[in-house]
C-alpha positions as CSV (number, residue, x, y, z in Angstrom):
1,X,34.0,15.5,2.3
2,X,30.4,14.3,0.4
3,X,29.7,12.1,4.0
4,X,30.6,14.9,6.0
5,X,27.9,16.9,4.6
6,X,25.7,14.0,4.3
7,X,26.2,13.7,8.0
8,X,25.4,17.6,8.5
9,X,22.2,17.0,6.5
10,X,20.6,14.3,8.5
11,X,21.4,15.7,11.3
12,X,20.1,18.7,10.4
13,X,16.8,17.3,9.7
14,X,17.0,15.5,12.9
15,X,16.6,18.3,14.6
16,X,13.0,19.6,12.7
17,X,11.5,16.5,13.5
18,X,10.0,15.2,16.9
19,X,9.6,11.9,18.1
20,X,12.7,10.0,16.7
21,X,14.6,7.2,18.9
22,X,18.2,7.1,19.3
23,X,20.0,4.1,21.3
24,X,23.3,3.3,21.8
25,X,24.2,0.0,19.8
26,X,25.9,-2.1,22.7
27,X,23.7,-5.0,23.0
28,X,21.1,-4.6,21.2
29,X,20.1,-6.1,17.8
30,X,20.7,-3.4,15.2
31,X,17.9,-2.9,12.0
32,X,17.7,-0.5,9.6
33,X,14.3,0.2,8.6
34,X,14.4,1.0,4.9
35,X,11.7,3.1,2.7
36,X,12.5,2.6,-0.9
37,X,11.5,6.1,-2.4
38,X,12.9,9.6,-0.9
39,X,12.6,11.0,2.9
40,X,9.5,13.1,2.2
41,X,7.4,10.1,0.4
42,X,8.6,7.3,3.3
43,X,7.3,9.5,6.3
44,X,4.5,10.1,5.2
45,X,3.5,6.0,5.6
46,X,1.9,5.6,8.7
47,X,2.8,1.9,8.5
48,X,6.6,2.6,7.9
49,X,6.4,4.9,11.0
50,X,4.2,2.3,13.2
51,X,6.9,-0.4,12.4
52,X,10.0,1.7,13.4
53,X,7.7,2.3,16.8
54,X,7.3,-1.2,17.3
55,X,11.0,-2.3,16.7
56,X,12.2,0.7,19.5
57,X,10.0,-0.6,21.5
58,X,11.8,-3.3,22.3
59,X,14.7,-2.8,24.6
60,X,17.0,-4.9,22.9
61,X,16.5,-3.9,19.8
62,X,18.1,-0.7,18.1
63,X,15.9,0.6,14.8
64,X,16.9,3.3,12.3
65,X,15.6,4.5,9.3
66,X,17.3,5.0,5.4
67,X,15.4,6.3,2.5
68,X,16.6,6.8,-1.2
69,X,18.8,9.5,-1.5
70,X,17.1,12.8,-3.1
71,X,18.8,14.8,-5.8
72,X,21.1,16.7,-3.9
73,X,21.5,14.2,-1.4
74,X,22.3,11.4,-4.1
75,X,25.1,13.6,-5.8
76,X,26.9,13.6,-2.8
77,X,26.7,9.7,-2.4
78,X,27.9,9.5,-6.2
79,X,30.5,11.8,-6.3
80,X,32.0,10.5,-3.2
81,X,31.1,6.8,-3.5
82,X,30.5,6.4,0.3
83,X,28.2,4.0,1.5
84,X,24.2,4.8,2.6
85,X,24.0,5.8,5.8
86,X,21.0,5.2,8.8
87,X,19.5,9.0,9.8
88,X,19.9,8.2,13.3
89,X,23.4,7.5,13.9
90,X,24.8,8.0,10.2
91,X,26.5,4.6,10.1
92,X,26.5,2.5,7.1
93,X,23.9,0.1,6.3
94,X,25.9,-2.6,6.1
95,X,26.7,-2.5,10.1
96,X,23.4,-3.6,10.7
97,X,22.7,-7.0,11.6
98,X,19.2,-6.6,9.5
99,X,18.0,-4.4,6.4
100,X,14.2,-4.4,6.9
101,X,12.2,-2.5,3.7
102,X,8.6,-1.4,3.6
103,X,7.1,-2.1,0.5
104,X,4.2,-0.2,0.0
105,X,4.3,0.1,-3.8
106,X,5.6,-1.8,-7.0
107,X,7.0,1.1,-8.7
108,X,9.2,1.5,-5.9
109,X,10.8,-1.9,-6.6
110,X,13.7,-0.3,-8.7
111,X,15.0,1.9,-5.8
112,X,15.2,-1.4,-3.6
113,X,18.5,-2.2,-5.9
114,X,19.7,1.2,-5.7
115,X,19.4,1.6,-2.5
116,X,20.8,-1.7,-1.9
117,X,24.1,-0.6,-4.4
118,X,24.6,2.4,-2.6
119,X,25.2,0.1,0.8
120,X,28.1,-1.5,-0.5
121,X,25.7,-4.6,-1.0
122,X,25.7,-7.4,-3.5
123,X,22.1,-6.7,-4.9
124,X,21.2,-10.6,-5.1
125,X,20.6,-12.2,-2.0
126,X,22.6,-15.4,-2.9
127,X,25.4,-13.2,-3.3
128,X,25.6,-12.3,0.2
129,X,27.1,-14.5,2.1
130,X,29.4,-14.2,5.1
131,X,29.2,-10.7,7.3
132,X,26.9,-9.0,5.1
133,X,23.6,-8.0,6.9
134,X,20.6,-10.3,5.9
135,X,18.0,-8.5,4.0
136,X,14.1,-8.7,4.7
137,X,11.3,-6.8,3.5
138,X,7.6,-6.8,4.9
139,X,4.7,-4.7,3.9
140,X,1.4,-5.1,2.2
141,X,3.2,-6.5,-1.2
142,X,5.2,-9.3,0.3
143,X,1.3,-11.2,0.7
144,X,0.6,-9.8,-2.2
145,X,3.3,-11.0,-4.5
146,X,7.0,-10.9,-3.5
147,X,8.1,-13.1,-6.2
148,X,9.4,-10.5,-8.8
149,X,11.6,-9.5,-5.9
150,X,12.4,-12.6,-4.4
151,X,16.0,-12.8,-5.3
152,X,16.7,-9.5,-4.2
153,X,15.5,-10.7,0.0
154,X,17.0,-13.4,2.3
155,X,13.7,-13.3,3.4
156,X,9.9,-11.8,3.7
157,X,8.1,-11.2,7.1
158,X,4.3,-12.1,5.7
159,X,1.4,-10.5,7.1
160,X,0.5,-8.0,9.5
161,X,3.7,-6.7,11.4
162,X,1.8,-7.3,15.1
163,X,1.7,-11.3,15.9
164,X,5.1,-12.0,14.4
165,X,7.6,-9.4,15.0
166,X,8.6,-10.3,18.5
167,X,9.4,-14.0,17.7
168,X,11.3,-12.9,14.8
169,X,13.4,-10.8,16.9
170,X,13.8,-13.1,19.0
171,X,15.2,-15.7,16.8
172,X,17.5,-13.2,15.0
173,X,18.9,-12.0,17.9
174,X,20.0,-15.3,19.0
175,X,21.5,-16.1,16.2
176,X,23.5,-13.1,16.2
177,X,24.4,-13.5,19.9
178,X,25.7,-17.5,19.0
179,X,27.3,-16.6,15.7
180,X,25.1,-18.9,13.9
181,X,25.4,-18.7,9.9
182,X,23.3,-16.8,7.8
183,X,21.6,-20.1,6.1
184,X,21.3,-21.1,9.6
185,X,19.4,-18.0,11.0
186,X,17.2,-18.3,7.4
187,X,16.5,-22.1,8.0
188,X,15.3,-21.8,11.5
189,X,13.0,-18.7,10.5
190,X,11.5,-20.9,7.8
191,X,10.7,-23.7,9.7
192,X,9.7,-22.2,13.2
193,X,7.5,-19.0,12.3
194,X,4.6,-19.9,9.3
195,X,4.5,-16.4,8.1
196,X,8.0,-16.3,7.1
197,X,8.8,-17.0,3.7
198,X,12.3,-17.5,2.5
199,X,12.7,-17.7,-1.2
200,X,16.1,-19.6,-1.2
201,X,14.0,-22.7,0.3
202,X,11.6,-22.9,-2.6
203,X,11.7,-24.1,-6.4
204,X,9.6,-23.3,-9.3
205,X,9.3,-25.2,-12.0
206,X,7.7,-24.2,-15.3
207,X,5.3,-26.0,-18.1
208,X,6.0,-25.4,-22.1
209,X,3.7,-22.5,-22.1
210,X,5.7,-20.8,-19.2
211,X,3.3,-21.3,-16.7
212,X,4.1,-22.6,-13.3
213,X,4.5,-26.2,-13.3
214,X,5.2,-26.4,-10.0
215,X,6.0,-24.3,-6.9
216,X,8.0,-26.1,-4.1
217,X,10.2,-26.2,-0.6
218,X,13.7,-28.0,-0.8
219,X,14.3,-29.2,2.5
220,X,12.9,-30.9,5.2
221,X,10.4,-29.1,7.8
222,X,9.1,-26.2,5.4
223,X,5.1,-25.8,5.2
224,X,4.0,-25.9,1.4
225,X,2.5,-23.1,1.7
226,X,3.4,-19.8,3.8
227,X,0.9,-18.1,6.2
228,X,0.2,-14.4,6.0
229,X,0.3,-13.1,9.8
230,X,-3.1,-11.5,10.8
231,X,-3.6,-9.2,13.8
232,X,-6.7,-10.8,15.9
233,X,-9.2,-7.4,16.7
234,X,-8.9,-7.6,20.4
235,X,-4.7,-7.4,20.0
236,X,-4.5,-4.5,17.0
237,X,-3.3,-1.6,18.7
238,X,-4.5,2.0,17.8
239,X,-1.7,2.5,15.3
240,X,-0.2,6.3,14.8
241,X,2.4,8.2,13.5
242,X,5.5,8.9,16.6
243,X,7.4,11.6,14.3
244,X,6.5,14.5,13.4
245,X,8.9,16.5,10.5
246,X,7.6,19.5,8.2
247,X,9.2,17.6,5.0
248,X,6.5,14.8,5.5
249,X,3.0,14.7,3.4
250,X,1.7,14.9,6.0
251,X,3.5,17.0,8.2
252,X,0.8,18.9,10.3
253,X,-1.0,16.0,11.3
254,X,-0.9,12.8,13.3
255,X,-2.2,9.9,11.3
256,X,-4.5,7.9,13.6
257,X,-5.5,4.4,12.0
258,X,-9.4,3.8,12.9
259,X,-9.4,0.3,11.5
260,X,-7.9,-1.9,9.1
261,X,-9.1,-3.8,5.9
262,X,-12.9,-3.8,4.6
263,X,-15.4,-5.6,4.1
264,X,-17.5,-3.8,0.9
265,X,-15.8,-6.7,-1.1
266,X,-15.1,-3.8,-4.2
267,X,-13.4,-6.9,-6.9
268,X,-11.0,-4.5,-8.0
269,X,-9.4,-3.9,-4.7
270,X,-6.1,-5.7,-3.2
271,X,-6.7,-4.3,0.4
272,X,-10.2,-5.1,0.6
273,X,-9.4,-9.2,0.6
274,X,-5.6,-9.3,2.0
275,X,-6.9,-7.6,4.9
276,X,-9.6,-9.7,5.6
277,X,-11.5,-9.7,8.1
278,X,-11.9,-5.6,8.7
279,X,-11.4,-4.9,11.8
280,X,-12.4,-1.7,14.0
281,X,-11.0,0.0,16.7
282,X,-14.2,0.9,19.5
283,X,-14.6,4.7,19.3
284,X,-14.6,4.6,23.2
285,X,-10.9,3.6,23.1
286,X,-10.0,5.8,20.5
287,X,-11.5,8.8,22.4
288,X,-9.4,7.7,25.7
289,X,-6.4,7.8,23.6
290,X,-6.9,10.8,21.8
291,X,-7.9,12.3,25.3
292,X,-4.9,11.0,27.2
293,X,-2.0,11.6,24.0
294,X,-3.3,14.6,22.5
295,X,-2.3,18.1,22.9
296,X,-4.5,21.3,22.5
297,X,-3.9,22.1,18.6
298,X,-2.9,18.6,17.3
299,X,-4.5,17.7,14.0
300,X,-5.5,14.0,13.8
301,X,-5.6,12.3,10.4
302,X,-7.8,9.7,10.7
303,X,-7.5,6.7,8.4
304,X,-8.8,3.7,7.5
305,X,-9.3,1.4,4.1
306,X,-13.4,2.2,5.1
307,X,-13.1,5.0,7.4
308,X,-16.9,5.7,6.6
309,X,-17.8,2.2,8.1
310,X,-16.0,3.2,11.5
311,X,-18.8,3.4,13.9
312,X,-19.6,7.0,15.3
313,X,-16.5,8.6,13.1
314,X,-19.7,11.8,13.2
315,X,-19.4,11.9,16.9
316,X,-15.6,11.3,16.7
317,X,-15.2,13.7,15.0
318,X,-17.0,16.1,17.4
319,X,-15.3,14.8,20.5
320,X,-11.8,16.2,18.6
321,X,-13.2,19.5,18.0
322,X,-14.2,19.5,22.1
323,X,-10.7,18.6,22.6
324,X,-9.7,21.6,21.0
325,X,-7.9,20.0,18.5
326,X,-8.8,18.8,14.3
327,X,-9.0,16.4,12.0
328,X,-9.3,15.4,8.4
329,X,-10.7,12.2,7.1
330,X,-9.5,10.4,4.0
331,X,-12.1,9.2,1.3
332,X,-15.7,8.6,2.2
333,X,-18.1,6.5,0.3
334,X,-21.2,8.8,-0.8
335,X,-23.9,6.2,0.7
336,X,-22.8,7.3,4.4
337,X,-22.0,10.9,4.4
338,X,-24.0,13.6,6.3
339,X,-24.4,17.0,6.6
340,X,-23.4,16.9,10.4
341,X,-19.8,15.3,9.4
342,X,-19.2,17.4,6.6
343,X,-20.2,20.5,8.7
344,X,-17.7,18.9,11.2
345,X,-15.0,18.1,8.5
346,X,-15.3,21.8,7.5
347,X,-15.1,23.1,11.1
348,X,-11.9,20.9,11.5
349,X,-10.4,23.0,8.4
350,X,-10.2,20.2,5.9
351,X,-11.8,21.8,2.7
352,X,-11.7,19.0,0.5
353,X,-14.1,15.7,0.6
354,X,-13.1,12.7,-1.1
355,X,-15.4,10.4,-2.8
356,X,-14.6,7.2,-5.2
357,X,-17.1,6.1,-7.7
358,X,-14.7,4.0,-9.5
359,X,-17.0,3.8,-12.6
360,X,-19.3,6.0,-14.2
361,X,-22.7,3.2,-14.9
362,X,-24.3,1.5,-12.3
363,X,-24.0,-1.3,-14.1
364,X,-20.0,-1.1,-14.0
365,X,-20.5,-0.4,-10.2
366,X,-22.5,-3.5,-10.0
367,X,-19.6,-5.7,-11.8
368,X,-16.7,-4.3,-9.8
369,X,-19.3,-4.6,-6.4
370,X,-19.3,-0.6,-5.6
371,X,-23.0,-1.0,-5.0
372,X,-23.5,2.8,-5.0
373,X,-26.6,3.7,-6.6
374,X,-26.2,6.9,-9.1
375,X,-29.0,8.8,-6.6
376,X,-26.7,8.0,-4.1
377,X,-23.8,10.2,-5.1
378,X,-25.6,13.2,-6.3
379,X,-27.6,13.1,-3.2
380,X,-24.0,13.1,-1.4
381,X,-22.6,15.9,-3.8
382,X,-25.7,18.1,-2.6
383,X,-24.8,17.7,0.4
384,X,-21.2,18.8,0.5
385,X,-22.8,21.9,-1.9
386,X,-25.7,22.3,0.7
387,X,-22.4,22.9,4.1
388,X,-20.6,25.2,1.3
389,X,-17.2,26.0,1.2
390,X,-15.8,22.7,0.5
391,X,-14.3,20.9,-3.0
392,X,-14.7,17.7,-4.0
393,X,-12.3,15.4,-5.6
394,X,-13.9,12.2,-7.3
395,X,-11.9,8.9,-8.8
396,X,-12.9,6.9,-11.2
397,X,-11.0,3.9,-12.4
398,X,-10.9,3.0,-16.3
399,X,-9.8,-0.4,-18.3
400,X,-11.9,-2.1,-15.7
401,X,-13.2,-5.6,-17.1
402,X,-16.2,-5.9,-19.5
403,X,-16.1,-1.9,-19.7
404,X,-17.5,-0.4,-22.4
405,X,-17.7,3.1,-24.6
406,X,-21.2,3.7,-22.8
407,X,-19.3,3.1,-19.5
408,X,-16.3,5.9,-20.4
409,X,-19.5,8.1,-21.3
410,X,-21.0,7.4,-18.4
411,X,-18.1,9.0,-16.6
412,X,-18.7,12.1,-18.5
413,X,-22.2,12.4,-17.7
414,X,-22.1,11.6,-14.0
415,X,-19.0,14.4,-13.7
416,X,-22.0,17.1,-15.5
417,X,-24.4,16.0,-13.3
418,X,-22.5,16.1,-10.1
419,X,-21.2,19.7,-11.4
420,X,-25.3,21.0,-11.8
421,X,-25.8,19.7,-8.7
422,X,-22.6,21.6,-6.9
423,X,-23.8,25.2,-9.4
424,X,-27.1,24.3,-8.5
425,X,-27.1,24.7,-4.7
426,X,-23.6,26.8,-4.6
427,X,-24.4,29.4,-6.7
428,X,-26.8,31.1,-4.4
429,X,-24.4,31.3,-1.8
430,X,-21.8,32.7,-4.0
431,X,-19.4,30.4,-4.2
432,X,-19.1,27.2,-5.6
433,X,-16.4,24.3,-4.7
434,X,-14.1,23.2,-7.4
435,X,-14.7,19.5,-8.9
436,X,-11.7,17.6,-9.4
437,X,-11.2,14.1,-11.4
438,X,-8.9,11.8,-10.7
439,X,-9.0,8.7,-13.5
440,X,-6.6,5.7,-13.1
441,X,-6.0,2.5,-15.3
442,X,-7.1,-0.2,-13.5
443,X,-4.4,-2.6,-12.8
444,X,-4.9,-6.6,-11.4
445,X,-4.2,-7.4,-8.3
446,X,-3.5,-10.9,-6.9
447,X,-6.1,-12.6,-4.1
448,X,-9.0,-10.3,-5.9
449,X,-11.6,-11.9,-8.3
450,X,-9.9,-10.0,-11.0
451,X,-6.4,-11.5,-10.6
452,X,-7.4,-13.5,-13.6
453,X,-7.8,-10.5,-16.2
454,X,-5.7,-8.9,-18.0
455,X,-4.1,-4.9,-18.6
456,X,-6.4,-3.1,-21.1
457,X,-3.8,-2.0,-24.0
458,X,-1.8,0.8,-23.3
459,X,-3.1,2.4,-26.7
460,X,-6.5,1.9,-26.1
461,X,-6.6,3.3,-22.6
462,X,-4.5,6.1,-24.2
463,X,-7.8,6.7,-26.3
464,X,-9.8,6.8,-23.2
465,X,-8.2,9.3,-21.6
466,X,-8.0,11.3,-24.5
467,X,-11.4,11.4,-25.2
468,X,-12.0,12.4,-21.7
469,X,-9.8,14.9,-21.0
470,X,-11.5,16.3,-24.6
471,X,-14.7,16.0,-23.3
472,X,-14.4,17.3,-20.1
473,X,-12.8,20.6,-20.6
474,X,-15.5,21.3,-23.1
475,X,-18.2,21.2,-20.2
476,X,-16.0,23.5,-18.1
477,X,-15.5,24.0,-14.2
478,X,-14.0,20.6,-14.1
479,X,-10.1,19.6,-13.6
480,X,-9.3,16.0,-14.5
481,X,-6.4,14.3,-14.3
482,X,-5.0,10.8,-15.5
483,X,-1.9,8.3,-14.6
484,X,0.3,7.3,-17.3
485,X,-0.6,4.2,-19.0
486,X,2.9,3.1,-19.7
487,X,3.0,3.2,-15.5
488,X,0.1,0.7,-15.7
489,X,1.6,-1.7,-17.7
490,X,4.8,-1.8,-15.5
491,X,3.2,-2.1,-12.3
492,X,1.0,-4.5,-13.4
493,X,4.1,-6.8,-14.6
494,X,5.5,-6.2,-11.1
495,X,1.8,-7.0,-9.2
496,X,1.1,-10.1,-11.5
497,X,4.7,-11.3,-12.6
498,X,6.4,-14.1,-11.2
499,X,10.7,-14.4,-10.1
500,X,11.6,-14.2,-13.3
501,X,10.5,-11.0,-13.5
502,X,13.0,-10.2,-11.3
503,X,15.7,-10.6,-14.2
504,X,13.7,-7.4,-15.6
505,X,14.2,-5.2,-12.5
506,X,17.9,-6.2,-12.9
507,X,18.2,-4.7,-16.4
508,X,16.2,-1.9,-15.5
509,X,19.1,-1.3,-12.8
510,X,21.5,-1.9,-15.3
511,X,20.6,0.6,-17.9
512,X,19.9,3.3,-15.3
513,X,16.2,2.9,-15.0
514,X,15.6,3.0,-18.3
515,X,12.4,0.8,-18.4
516,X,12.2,1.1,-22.2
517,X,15.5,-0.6,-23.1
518,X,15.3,-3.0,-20.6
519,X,12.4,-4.1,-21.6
520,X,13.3,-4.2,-25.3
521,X,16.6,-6.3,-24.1
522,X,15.1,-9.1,-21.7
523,X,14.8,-12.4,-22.6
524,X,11.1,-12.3,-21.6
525,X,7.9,-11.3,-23.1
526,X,6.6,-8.7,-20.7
527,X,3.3,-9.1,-22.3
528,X,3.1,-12.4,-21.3
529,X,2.4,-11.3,-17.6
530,X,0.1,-8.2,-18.4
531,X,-1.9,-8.9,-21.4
532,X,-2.7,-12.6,-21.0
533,X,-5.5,-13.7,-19.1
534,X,-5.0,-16.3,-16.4
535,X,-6.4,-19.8,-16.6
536,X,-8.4,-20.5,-13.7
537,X,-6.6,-24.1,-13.0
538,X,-3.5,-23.0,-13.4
539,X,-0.8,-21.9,-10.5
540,X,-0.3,-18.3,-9.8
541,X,2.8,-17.1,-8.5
542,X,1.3,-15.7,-5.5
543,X,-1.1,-19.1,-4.3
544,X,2.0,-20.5,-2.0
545,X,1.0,-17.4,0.3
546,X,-1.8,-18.7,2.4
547,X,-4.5,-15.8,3.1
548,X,-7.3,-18.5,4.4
549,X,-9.6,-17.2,1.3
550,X,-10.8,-20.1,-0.7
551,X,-10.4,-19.8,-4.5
552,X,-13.2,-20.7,-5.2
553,X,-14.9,-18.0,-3.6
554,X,-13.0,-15.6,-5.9
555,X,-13.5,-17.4,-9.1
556,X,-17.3,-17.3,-7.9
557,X,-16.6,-13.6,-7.4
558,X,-15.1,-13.3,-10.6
559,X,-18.1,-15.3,-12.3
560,X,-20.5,-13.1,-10.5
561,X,-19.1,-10.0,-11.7
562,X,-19.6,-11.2,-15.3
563,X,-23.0,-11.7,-14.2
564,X,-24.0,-8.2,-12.9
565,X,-24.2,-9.3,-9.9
566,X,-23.2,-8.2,-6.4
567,X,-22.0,-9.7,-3.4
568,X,-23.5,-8.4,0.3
569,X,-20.4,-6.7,3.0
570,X,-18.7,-8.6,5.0
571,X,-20.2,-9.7,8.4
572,X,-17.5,-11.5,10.3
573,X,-19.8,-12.8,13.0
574,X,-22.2,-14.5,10.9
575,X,-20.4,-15.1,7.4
576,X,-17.6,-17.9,5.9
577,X,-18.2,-17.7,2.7
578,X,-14.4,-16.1,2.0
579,X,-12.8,-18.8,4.3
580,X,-11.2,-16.3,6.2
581,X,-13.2,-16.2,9.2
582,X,-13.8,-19.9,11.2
583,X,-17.7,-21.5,10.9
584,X,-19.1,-20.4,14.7
């Protein structure tokens, strides 16, 4: 009875959305496209969505989509125990030749065993032998650090999804269509495409301390060290969401990616180096394909780890309005915002602007490489005052390295000033836009200078955001919000952890998510991975992953943020100093 209404409710919301693919299965290589976390959260991923476009592109391949169960939705599963099904077809997971999950985040990780439970699946991988599907993952965190995952996968597809998904569907389906073994299909991935990585094929061994001793492959033919899959410029196509639903994020717009990666070289920021080089779609192209795929009343969402460095996004933005259609831009950086695309920003009906400061003293800016000059910002906050009608959301990072009190107070007095300066011009006009803080624990993130440092204590950044929230609602006319610092610490295990940490995630799935008792219960000392600082010599758990940036440019990094000292943008034509772009 629970799958037959299971059944009704996908295809129920099957029929709200637009854009979905359904293929018969005959022939065809069949993939279930996973999101760890619930319908609403996984559509809203543009790269989930542009990955599910790219498999059904393929004629011989068959792609579906599964997301974690929701309340209601997971009641029915339990009561009935009946295996996950896809949304498309509403067959079980485990008639797929391949389970394929986008990882966007590490707080997602415990769903991937819940998820994998509900299919009927052994949750490790070298459990799974025989008929079972195999199980992959790809996605921004398998080059940042798959390891506290690893024996969850057969294997990871590392990299950008572009230069390497057609050989790897090609060498699946073969091996589906010859009946070749599992270990088989795993061993000639390894060995034939670099940016596969297939954790069953490598060893770690540890020192006394618990560091890693050493991180190697076990057979013969497998690089050292796995490459992450890049997307050259002149081959990254303009990448978009293909389905529309009204329980999405994001659910009156098309998200429209205007470039990926960037080059500002903000220390802090995992994106901004595994994404190396950025890379820009021309606005020419864009415009032809807004022109030719665009309807009269579509709302673009245009995105982009440095959407304010896309050239001519102020004219773009004009050419949508011509079109007769709107947009709305995700965060902007202060030193490149105008009155002419905030008046177009408002005109397109978007009534928020996003700007990130990250720290409240220059001289915190200059450590973490923001390079945005205090008279920068305000000038910025005038203008969105100056166009009227619009609010202003600001985030600010705390816990960031070599931060101080006068750096917390700093954020306090750069929130007053921006708010004279919105009262200032706004209250004229009669109406002045609301000021909203967002504050966030900075947590490490491997292949950044700051992969070395540690979590802040929970406690103290507790205090922080105490004294904040204390200080803030004394001035007034300002709404600030915080994450939870116990979230910190555990994403920060899962970011800078290595496969042991995976026995964690499998107590944490054991005791019902409980993150408190399994932590309490395991073997290892948690802390061990968050609070203590990284030697420089010694292996990470994420170096077998090969990025082409040099370490040594991101202990130099490192050093130079201890300096006060920051680092010029990127310029792909004329600089190697990362290692990711070739001399000439």
């Amino acid at each position: 009875m629970a799958s037959e209404h299971v059944i009704s409710l996908y295809r129920k919301r099957l029929g709200s959305e637009r854009g979905w693919v359904k293929k018969d299965w005959g022939g065809r290589l069949r993939i279930a496209l996973v999101y760890p976390n619930v319908y609403r959260v996984g559509m809203s991923s543009l790269g989930f969505q542009w990955v599910y476009h790219l498999f059904n592109s393929r004629e011989d391949v068959v792609a579906e989509r599964a997301f974690l169960p929701d309340g209601h939705e997971m009641s029915l599963y339990r009561k009935a125990g009946n295996p996950l099904l896809s949304l498309e077809s509403q067959r079980p997971l485990k008639e797929f030749h391949l389970i394929a999950f986008s990882l966007s985040f590490e707080n997602d990780y415990p769903n991937i065993l819940t998820i994998l439970e509900l299919a009927g699946l052994p949750l490790e991988a070298a459990k799974r032998r025989g008929a079972y599907p195999l199980v992959a993952a790809g996605g921004i965190l398998t080059f940042l650090n798959p390891e506290p995952v690893s024996q969850f996968f057969d294997f990871f597809i590392v990299g950008e999804a572009e230069p390497q998904l057609d050989a790897i569907v090609d060498m699946l389906y073969e091996g589906v269509e010859a009946g070749a073994s599992r270990d088989d299909i795993l061993l000639s991935l390894a060995r034939n495409i670099p940016s596969v990585y297939v954790p069953q094929f490598y060893e770690v061994s540890y020192a006394k301390d618990g560091t890693i001793e050493e991180f190697r492959p076990n057979g013969e033919g497998l690089a050292r060290r796995v490459k992450v899959a890049r997307c050259p410029p002149d081959h990254l196509a303009i990448a978009r969401s293909t389905i529309q639903s009204p329980d999405s994020e994001f659910s009156d717009m098309v998200l429209l990616e205007l470039g990926r990666g960037c080059g500002r070289g903000c220390r802090f920021c995992a994106a901004g180096f595994a994404y190396r080089p950025p890379r820009f779609q021309k606005e020419t192209r864009v415009r032809e394909f807004i022109k030719q795929e665009g309807v009269k009343g579509t709302r673009w969402g245009l995105v982009s780890s440095a959407l304010s460095d896309f050239s001519h996004l102020e004219e773009l933005g004009s050419f949508i309005l011509e079109q007769g259609c709107s947009f709305s831009v995700s965060s902007l950086r202060a030193d490149s915002i105008s009155t002419d695309l905030l008046s177009g920003i408002k005109e397109a009906g978007q009534r928020t602007v996003t700007l990130a400061p990250e720290a409240g003293s220059e001289r915190l800016r200059q450590v973490i490489n923001k390079k945005l000059k205090r008279s920068e910002i305000l000038e910025a906050v005038s203008s969105v005052a100056e166009v009227g009608d619009l609010h202003l959301r600001l985030y600010f990072l705390i816990g960031l390295p070599t931060e101080t009190r006068e750096d917390i107070e700093a954020i306090l007095e750069l929130a007053k000033a921006i708010k004279h300066n919105m009262v200032k011009i706004g209250a004229p006009r009669g109406k002045v836009g609301r000021i909203k803080l967002s504050v966030n624990c900075f947590v490490p993130k491997p292949f950044t200078p700051f992969q070395w440092t540690p979590l802040e204590q929970v406690e103290d950044l507790k205090e922080k955001q105490k004294w904040l929230k204390k200080m803030i609602s004394k001035e007034g006319g300002i709404h600030i919000s915080f994450d939870v610092p116990k979230w910190a610490y555990i994403q920060t295990l899962l970011s800078m952890g290595d496969r042991r940490v995976g026995r964690i995630l499998s107590l944490v799935h054991s005791y019902g998510g409980d993150w408190k008792k399994a932590l309490k219960h395991s073997d290892l000392n948690p802390d061990f991975f968050v609070y203590r600082p990284k030697g420089m010599g010694e292996i990470l758990p994420w170096e077998f992953l090969d990025h082409g940036i040099k370490k040594d440019f991101l202990i130099k990094e490192y050093n130079k943020a201890l300096a006060n000292k920051s680092t010029p943008a990127c310029n792909p034509e004329k600089c190697t100093a990362c290692g990711v772009c070739p001399v000439g």
